[in-house]
C-alpha positions as CSV (number, residue, x, y, z in Angstrom):
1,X,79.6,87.3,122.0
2,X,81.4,90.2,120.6
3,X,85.3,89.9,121.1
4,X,86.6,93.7,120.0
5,X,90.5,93.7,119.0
6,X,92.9,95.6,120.9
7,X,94.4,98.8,119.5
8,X,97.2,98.3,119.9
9,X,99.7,94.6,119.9
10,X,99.0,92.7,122.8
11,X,103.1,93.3,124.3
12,X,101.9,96.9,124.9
13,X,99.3,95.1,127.3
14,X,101.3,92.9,129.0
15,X,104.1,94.2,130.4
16,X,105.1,97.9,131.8
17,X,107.6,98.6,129.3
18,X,110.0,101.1,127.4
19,X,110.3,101.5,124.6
20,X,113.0,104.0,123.5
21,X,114.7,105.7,120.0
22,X,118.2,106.7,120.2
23,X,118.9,108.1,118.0
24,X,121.7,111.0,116.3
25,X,120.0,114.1,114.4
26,X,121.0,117.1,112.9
27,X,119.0,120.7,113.4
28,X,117.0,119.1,110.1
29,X,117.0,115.8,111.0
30,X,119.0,113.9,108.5
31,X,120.2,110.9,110.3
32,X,122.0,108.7,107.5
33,X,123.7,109.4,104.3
34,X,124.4,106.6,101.9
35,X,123.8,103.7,104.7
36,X,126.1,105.6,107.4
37,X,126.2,108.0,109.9
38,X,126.7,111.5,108.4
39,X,129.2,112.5,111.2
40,X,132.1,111.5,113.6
41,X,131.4,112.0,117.0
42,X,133.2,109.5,119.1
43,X,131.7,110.6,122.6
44,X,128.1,109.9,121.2
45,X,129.4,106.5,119.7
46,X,130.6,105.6,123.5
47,X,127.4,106.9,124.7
48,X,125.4,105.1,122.4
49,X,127.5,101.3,123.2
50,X,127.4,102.6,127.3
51,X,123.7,102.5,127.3
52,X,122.7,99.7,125.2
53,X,125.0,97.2,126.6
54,X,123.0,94.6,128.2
55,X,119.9,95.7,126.6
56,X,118.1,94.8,123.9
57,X,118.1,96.4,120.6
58,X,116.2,96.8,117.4
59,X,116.6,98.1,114.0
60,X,116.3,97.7,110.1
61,X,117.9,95.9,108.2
62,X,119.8,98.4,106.3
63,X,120.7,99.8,109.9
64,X,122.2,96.0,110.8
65,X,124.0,96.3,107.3
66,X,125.7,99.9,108.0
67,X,126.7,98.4,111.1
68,X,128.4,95.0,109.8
69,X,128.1,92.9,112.8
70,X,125.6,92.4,115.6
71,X,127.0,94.2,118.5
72,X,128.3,92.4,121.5
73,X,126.8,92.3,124.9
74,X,123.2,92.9,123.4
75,X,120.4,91.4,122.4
76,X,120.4,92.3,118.5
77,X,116.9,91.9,116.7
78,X,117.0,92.7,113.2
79,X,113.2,93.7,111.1
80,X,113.7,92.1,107.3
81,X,112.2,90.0,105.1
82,X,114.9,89.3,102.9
83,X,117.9,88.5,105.3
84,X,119.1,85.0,106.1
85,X,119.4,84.0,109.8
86,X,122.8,84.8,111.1
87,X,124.9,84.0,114.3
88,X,124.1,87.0,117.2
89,X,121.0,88.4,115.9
90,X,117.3,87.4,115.7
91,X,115.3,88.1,112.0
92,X,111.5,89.0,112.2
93,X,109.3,89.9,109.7
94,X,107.9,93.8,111.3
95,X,108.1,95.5,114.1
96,X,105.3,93.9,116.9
97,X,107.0,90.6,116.4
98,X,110.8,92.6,117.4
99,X,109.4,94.2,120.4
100,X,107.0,90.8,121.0
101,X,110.4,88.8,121.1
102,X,112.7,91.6,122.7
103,X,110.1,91.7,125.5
104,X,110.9,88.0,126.0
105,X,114.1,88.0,126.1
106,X,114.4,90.7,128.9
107,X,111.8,88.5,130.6
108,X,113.7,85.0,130.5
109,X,117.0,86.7,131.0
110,X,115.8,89.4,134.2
111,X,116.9,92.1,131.7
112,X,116.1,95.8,131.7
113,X,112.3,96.3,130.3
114,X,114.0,98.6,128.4
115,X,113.8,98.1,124.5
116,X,116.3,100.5,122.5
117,X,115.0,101.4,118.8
118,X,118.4,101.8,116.9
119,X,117.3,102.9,113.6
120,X,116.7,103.2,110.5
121,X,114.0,105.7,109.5
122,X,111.4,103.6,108.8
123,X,111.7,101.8,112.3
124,X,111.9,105.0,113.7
125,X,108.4,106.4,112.0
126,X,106.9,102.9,112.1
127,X,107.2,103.6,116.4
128,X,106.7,107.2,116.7
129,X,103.4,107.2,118.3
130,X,104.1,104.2,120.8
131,X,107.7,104.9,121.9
132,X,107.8,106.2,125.3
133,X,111.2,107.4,125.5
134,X,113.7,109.4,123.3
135,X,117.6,109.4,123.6
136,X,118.1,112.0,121.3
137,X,121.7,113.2,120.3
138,X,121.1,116.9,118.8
139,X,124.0,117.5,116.5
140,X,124.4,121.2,115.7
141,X,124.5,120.7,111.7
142,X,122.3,121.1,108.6
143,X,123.6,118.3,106.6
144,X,122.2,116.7,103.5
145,X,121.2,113.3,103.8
146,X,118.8,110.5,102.4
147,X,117.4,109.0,106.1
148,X,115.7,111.5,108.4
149,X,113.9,111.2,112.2
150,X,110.6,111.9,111.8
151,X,109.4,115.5,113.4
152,X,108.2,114.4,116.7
153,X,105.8,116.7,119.2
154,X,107.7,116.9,122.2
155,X,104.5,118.9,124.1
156,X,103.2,115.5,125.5
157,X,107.3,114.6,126.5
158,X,109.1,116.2,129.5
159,X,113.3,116.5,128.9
160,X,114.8,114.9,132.1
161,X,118.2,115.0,131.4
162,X,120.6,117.7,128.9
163,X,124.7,116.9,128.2
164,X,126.5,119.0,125.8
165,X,129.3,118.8,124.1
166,X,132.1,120.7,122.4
167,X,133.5,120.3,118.9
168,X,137.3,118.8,119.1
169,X,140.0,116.8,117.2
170,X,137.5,113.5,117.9
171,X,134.1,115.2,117.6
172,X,133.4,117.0,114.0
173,X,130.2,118.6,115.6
174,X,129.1,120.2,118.8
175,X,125.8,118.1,120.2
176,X,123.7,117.5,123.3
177,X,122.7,114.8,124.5
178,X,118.8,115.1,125.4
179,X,116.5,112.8,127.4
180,X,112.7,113.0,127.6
181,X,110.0,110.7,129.2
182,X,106.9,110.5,127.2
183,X,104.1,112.3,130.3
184,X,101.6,109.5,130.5
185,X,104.8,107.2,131.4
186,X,106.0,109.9,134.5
């Protein structure tokens, strides 16, 4: 008998889930400069801990290192091969085995099915054709950087929800805050 392999890691199979990028860009895409965010926009830093909390989140390790700390009230779940196990965050070795474990995770703690992508770049390309949702901050820049978002077609995504926000004393950059639902998940 002929056993055919899935396309795709057997998580994707088992469970209904999302799996989402949020993620800050300029108008061409940079995202990081020299390990940190290229930017100070303190509304989209309270957005971004408002709708992680509780949920489960993933990124790189240079991503973990920019940040310093796993962040409280989540589930941190850091992809390296070179870092040592730490208090507050799990270490595994690529991507299916982050979302393998952050699926159970939400499932033994009655979390969210909701898996947030976090960064870097790499994560972020690594995911582009499985990720079902985007949290996309659009911040009205061209800035030079060394991390980018990969270009993504949005014709298979529909935008359910659009914030913006003005430029002030706390916020270097105008930016909206965009939502879309990949179609095949409506």
């Amino acid at each position: 008998m002929n056993h055919i392999q899935p396309s795709r890691p057997l998580w994707q199979y088992k469970l209904k889930m999302i799996l989402s990028h949020l993620v800050a860009l300029s108008n061409n895409f940079v995202i990081g400069v020299n390990n940190d965010l290229p930017w100070k926009l303190k509304k989209d830093l309270q957005h971004f801990s408002a709708y992680t909390q509780n949920k489960t989140i993933v990124m790189g390790r240079k991503t973990f290192e920019s940040i310093g700390r796993p962040l409280p009230n989540r589930k941190n779940i850091v992809i390296s091969s070179t870092l040592s196990s730490q208090d507050g965050i799990e270490i595994v070795k690529n991507l299916d085995l982050a979302v393998e474990a952050a699926s159970k995770w939400n499932y033994e703690n009655d979390q969210d099915n909701e898996v947030v992508l976090i960064g870097g770049g790499f994560v972020f390309e690594e995911s582009k054709e499985i990720v079902n949702k985007l949290i996309l901050t659009r911040v009205d820049c061209e800035i030079k950087g060394d991390v980018f978002y990969p270009k993504m077609d949005l014709k298979d995504w529909n935008k359910i929800s659009t914030k913006s926000h003005e430029k002030d004393d706390e916020n270097e950059f105008d930016f909206t805050v965009e939502t879309y639902l990949k179609i095949s998940l409506i």
